[in-house]
Each structure stands twice: as structure tokens, then as C-alpha cells.
N, C-alpha and C positions, 0 to 999 in steps of 0.2 A: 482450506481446500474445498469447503463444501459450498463457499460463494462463486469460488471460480466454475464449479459444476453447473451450478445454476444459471452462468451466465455465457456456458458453452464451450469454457476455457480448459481441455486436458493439458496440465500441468503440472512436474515435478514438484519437490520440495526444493530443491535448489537447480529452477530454470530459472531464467529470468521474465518477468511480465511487462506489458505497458503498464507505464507510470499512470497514465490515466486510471485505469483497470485500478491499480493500485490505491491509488487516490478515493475515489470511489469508494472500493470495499471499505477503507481507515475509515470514511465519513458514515457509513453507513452503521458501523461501531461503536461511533462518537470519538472518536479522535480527530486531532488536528495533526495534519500533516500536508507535507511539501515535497516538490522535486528536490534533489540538491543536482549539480552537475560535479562530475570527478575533478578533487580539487578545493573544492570551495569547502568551509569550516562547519562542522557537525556541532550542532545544535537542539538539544534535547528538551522537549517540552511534557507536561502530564496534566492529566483529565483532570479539572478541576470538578465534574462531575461526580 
């Protein structure tokens, strides 16, 4: 919640965001992460960090 502050975003805990937006914050965490579209098969990766 406290990056979406930072970058101007007032948001719930269950609104939805841009992906981008999203994207972003995971990277700046050090995760890898992706779009999925509704539908396509969920796939789970971990920080090898």
C-alpha cells in the first residue's frame, strides 16, 4: 500500500490496479513477475535471491 502512496495511487486492498503499476512495484522488490490473461494456466515462480 505504501508504494502505491508514493506513486499517487489511492487504492483499496481489494481494488484492482494496472498491471503495469503492478509490475513495477513486484520489480522493485525483486520479484519476477508477469501479466497472465483470464484463462491461461497459473504458474508460480520464487526469488532465487
Amino acid at each position: 500500500m505504501a508504494d502505491l502512496l508514493q506513486k499517487g495511487i489511492l487504492a483499496t486492498v481489494n481494488q484492482t490496479i494496472d498491471p503495469e503499476v503492478a509490475l513495477q512495484i513486484a520489480e522493485e522488490h525483486g520479484f519476477l513477475a508477469e501479466v497472465q490473461k483470464e484463462g491461461e494456466e497459473t504458474r508460480y515462480y520464487r526469488r532465487t535471491s
